[in-house]
Every structure is written in structure tokens, then in C-alpha cells.
KOLRO-637431 format. One record per atom (N, C-alpha, C): residue number from 1; atom name; x, y, z. Coordinates in steps of 0.001 Angstrom, whole numbers, plus 500000, padded with zeros to 6 digits. Example, Ala and Ser with C-alpha at 12.3 -4.5 7.8 and 13.67 -1.06 7.14 Angstrom:
// residues 2
R   i at      X      Y      Z
R   1  N 513190 494310 507800
R   1 CA 512300 495500 507800
R   1  C 513200 496700 507800
R   2  N 512850 497750 507080
R   2 CA 513670 498940 507140
R   2  C 512900 500030 507870
END
This chain:
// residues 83
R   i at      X      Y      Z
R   1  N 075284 881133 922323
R   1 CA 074009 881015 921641
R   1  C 073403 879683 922042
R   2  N 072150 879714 922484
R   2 CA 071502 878597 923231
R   2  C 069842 878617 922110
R   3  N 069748 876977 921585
R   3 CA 068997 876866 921240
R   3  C 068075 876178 922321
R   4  N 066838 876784 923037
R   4 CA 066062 875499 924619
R   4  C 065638 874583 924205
R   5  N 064838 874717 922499
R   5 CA 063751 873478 922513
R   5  C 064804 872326 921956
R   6  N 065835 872418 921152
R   6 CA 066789 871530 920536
R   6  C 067956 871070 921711
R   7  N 067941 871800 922741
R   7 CA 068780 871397 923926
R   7  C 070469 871791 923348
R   8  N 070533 872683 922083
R   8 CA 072068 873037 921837
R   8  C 072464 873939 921711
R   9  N 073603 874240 921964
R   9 CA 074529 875347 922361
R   9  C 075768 875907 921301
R  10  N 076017 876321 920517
R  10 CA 076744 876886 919513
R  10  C 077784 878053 920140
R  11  N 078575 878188 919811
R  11 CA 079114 879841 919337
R  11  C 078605 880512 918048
R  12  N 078866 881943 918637
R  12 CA 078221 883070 917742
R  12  C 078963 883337 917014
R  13  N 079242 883500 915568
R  13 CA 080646 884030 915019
R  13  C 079947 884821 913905
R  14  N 080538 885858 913633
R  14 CA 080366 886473 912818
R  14  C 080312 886857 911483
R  15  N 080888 885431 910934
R  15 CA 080869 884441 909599
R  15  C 079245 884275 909072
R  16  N 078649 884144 910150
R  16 CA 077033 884036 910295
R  16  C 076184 885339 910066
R  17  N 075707 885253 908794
R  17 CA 074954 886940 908890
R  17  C 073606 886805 909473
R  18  N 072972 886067 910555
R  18 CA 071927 886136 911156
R  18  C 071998 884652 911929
R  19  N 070874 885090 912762
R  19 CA 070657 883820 913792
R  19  C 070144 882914 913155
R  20  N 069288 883114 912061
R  20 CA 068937 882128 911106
R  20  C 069937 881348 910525
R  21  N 070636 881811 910118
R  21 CA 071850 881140 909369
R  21  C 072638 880160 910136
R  22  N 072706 880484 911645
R  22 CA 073724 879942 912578
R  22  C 072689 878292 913166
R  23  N 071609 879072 912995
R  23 CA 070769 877700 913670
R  23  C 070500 876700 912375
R  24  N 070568 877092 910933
R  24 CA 070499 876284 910141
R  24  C 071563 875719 910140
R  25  N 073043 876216 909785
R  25 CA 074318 875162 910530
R  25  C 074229 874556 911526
R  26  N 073079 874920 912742
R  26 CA 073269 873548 913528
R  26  C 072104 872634 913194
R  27  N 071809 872553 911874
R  27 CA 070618 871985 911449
R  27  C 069145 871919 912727
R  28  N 068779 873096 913243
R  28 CA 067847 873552 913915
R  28  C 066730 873655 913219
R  29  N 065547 873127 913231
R  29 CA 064750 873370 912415
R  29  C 063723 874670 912454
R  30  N 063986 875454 911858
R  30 CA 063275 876394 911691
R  30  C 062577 876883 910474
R  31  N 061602 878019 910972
R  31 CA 060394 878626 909855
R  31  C 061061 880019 909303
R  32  N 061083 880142 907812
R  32 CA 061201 881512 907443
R  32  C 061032 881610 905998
R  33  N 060618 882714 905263
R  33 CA 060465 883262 904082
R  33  C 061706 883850 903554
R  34  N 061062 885277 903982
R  34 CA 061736 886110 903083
R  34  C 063432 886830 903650
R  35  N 063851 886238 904583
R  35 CA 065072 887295 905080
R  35  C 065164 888082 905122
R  36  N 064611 888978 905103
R  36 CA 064770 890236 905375
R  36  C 063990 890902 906474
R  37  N 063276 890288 907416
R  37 CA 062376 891409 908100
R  37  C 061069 891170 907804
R  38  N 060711 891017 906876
R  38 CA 059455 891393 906090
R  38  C 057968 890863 906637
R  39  N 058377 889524 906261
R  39 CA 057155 888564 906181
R  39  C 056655 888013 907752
R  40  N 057698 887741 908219
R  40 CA 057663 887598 910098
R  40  C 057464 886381 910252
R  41  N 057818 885356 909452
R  41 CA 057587 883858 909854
R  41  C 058437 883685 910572
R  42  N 059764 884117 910623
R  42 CA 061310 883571 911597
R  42  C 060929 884131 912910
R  43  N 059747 885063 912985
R  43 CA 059626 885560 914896
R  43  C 059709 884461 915514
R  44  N 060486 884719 916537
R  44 CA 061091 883316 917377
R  44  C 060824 883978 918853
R  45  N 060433 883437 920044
R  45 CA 060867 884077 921310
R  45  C 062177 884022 921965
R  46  N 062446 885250 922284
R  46 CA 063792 885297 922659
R  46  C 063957 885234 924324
R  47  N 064499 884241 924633
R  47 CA 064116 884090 926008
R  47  C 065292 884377 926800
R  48  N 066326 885077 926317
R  48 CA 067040 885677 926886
R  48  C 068487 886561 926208
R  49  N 068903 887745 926315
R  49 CA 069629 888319 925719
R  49  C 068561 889323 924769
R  50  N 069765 890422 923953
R  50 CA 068722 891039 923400
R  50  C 069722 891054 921497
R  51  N 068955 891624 920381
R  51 CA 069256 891309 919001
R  51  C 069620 892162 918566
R  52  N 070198 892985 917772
R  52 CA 070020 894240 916778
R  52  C 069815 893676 915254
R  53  N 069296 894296 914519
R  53 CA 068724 894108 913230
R  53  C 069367 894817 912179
R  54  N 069690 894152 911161
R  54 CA 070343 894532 909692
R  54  C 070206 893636 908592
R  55  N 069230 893910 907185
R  55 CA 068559 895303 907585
R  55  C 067562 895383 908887
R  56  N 067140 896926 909013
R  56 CA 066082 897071 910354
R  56  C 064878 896317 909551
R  57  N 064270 895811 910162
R  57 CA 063072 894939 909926
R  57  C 062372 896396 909660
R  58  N 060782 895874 909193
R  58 CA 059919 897409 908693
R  58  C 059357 898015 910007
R  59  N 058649 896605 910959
R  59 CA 057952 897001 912114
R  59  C 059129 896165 913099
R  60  N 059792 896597 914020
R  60 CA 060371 896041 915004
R  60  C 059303 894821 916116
R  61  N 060030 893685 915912
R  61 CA 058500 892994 917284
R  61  C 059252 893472 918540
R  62  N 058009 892504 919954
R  62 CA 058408 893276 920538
R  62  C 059661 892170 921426
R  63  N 060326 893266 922468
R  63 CA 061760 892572 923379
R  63  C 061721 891259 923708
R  64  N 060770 891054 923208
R  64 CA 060709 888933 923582
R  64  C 060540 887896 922534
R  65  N 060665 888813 921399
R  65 CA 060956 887979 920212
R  65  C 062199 888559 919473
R  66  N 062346 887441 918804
R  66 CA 063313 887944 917441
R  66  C 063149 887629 915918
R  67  N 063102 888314 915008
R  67 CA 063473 887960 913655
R  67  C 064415 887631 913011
R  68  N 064535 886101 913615
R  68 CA 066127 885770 913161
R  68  C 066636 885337 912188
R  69  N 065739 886338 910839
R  69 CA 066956 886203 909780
R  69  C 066912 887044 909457
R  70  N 067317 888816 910063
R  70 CA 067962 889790 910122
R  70  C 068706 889955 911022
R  71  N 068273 889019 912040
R  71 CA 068958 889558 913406
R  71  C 070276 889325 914213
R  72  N 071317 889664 914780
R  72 CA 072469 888943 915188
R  72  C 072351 889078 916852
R  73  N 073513 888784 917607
R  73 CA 073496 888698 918903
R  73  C 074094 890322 919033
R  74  N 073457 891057 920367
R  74 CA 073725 892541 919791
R  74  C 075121 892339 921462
R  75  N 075859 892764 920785
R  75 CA 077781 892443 921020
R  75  C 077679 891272 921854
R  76  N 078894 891002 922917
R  76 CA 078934 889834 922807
R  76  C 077892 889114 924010
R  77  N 076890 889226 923809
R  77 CA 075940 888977 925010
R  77  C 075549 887560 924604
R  78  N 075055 886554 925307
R  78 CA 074372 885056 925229
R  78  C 073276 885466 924627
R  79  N 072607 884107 923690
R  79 CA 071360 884801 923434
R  79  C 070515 883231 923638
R  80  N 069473 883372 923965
R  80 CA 068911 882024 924167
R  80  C 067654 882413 923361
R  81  N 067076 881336 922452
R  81 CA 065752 881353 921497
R  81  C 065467 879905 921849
R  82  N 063909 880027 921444
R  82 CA 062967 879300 921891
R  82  C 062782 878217 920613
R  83  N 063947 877954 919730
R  83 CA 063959 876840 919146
R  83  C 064714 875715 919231
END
């Protein structure tokens, strides 16, 4: 898991129920509301790798973003975001 604009690099573990969660342990500063999908402040660009969602968000964005506080790394692929 690669954060570009913070220049850091984490592991993904599954202790973490979203990318949100994992980048707030690396004290990453990020935007979000509601967790769930909903509101869409956490859309982040995903600049590489791809996400799966739980819950499914209402409207899916599209393959170059993510909502990362539903979203995890979808198996064990790198994921790089644009925070």
C-alpha cells in the first residue's frame, strides 16, 4: 500500500476494515464523512491497483478512484492512492 502525495508505504493487513482506516494509522491526512459509501468525500484517485467494496457503495465511482472508507485492497495486489 503506497501512499504518493505523503511519500509512504505501509502493509495491508486485514486488521484494517478499509483503506481509510489504514491511512489514518499512518496518520495520512485525509477527507471523509460518513463510511459507508454514501457521501463521497473519501473519493481518492487510485493510481494504481484496483479495490472491492464492503458495504458496496450506492453508486460505484469510476476505475481511477476509490472510496476509501469502504474499500480494501481487492486480494493481494499493491494499491497506490493519491494521498
Amino acid at each position: 500500500m503506497r501512499f504518493a502525495r505523503s511519500g509512504l508505504t505501509a502493509a495491508w493487513s486485514d486488521r484494517y476494515g478499509s483503506l481509510l482506516e489504514l491511512a489514518e494509522a499512518c496518520d495520512v491526512p485525509v477527507r471523509w464523512s460518513c463510511r459507508t459509501g454514501v457521501c463521497r468525500t473519501c473519493e481518492t484517485a487510485l493510481l494504481d491497483g484496483h479495490v472491492s467494496y464492503s458495504p458496496d457503495s450506492v453508486e460505484e465511482p469510476p476505475s481511477s478512484t476509490a472510496l476509501i472508507c469502504c474499500s480494501k485492497p481487492e486480494q493481494e495486489q499493491e494499491i497506490t492512492l493519491d494521498l
